[in-house]
N, C-alpha and C positions, 0 to 999 in steps of 0.2 A: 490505594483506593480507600475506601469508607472504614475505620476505624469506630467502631461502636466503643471504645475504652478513651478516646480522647476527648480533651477537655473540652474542643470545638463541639457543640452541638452540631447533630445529621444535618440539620438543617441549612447551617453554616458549609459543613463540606459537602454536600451533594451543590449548592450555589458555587464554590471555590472551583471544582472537576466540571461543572455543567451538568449536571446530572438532575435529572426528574428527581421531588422527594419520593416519589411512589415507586419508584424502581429501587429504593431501599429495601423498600419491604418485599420485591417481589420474590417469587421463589421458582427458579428456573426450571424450567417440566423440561425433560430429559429427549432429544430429538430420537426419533424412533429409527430400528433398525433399515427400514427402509426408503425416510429420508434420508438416512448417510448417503443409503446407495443411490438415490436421484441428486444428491446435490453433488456424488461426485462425479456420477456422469456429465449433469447440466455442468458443471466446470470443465471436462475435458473438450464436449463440446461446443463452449465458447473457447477458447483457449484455442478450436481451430476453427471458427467460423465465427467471430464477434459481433458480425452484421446481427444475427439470428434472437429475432425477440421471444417472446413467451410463447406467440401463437406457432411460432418454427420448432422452437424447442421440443412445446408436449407434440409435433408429430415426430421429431426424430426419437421423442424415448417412446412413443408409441410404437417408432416401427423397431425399437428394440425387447419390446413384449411386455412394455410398463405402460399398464392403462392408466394414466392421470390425468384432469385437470388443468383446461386453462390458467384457472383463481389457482389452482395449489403450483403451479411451476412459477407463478409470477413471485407468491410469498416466498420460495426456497428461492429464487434470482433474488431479493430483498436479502435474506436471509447472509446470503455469499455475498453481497455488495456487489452485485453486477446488474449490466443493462445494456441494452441493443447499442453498438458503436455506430452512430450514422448519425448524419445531421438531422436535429426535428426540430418543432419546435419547442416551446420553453413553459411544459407544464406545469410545473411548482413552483411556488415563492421560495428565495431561500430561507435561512432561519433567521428571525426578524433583528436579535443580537449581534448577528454574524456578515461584518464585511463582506463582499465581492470586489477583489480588488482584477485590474485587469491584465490584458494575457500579454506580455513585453518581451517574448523573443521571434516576433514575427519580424523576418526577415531581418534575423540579426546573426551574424558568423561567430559562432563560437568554438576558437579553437585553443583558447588556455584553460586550463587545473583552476580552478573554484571563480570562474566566471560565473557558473549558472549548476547548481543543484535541484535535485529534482527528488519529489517522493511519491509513492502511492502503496494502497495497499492489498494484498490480495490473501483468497482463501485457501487454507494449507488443509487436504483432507488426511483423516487418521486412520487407524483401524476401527477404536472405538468413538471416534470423534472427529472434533476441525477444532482449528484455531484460526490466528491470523496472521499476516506477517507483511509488518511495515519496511521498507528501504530505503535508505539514503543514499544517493546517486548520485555521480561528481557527471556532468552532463558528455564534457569533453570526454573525457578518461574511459567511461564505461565503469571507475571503479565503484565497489559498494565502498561506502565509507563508515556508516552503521547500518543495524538493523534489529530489529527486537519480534517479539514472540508474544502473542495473546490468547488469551481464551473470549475473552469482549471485545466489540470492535470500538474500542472505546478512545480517548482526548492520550490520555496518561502514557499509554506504549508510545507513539507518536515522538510524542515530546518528549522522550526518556531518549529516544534511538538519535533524534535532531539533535540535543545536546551531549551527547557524544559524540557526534560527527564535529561541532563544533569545540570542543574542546582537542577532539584529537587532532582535527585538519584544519582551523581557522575559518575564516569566514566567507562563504560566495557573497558574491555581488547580486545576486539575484536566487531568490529561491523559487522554483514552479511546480506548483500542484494542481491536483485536480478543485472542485470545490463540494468536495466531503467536506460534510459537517467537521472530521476530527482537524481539519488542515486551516477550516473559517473560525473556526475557534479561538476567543480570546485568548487563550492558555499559551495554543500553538503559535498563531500570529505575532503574540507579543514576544516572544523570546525571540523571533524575526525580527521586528521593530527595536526590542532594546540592543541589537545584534549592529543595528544601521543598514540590513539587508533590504533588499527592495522583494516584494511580494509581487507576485505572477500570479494565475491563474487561467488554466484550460475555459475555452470554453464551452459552451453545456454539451456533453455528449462529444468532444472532438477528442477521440484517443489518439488521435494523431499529433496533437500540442503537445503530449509526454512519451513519445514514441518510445523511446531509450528504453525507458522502464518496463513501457508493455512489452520488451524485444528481452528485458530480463526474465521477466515472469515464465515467459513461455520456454524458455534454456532453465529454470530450476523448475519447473512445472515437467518437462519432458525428459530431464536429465537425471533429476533426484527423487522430485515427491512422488511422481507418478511409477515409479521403478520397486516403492517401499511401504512398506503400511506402517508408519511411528506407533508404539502402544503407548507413547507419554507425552506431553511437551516436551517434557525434560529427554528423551532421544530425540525428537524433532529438533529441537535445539541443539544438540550434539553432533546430527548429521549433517543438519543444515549448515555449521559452523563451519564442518568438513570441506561441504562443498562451495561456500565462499570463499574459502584459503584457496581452493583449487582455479575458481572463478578468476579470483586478484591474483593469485602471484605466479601460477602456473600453467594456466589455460592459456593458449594464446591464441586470438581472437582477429580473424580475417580481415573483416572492417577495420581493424588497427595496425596494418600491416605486419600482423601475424606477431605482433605483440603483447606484454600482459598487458589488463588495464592497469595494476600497479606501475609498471615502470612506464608507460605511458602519461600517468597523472604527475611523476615528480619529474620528468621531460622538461613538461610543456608548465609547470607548476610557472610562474614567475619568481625571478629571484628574488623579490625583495620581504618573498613568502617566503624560500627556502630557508631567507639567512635569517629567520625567528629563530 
């Protein structure tokens, strides 16, 4: 991130990352003990009712004996990166820099290893905190391929996780994301682009174009994080590790006939991938 000792002027790297110059200077005021506790309810309960927008939300944490706030449940869903799963319509421009390219697996059968990858990102709650937590997702397979760890929901993790996936498993033929800012991003895109990947994208509000993913989230959301209170990154990082080894190579997984997603992805991999 921003390096105040390099020779690049802020100015220079907060342009390079995408970043505000004013979000250099800012200085993060510390979320209160009591939005942990609404943001990680408002996560558990989307995590089982997605439909549920702001106005559903503050009744259900009102009928759990937290008097809040339309305006304050919408900023903390801001906050978590989330939003009502249903079709509406298309209230925002996107970012005026930032492609929207379109959504290319409709009605397309994909049943080989790195035909179509897929990423999103979701919020990880702590004891004293949250971070985040981006994945790379082989579509076919179920397997995780990377995945990284933040404290900002920022361009940088992203594209740290993507080129890992890319160096250790080669290249898909198509990558699909939602259209977050971190995924329209020159940074991110382009390392797709210099890659000869084709670019997909969800469109607005259909969690169903990245189903896979959503269907991980909620197996380490129900399985791991919600089970533990991490007091660090660095153990959220540790456990979470834990539990993707068990994910990939030992879990074995219904929908794949009762297979790992590991040995499912070098199956179906194609050979002319395998013999790299």
């Amino acid at each position: 991130m921003i390096d105040r000792q390099h020779e690049l002027s802020l100015t220079r790297q907060s342009e390079i990352l995408e970043l505000a110059r004013s979000s250099i200077y800012y200085q993060a005021v510390p979320v209160s003990e009591q939005d942990l506790k609404l943001m990680r309810l408002i996560d558990e309960i989307h995590m089982k009712h997605p439909f549920m927008g702001s106005r559903s939300l503050k009744n259900q944490l009102r009928d759990r004996g937290y008097a809040v706030g339309r305006g304050h449940v919408r900023t903390l869903m801001q906050k978590l990166g989330i939003t009502a799963l249903y079709q509406k319509p298309r209230l925002s421009d996107p970012h005026p820099d930032h492609k929207i390219y379109p959504y290319l697996l409709r009605g397309m059968e994909i049943t080989r290893s790195n035909t179509v990858w897929c990423s999103d990102i979701t919020y990880i709650p702590m004891a004293k905190g949250f971070c985040y937590l981006v994945a790379i997702m082989d579509w076919a397979s179920r397997r995780v391929l990377a995945w990284r760890l933040s404290n900002t929901m920022d361009t940088s993790f992203c594209k740290e996780a993507l080129e890992e996936a890319l160096l250790r498993f080669g290249t898909p033929e198509i990558f699909n994301t939602d259209q977050g800012s971190q995924f329209t991003s020159d940074v991110f895109t382009g390392v797709l682009s210099a890659h000869g990947i084709k670019i997909s994208m969800d469109g607005k509000g259909r969690w169903m174009d990245n189903v896979f993913i959503e269907r991980l989230w909620r197996s380490v959301k129900y399985e791991e994080v919600y089970l533990k209170a991490y007091a660090s990154i660095a153990e959220a990082r540790r456990e979470l590790g834990d539990y993707f080894d068990l994910y990939n190579f030992r879990r074995r997984h219904q929908s794949l006939d009762e297979r790992t997603p590991d040995e499912v992805y070098w199956t179906i991999l194609p050979q002319r991938q395998v013999a790299v």
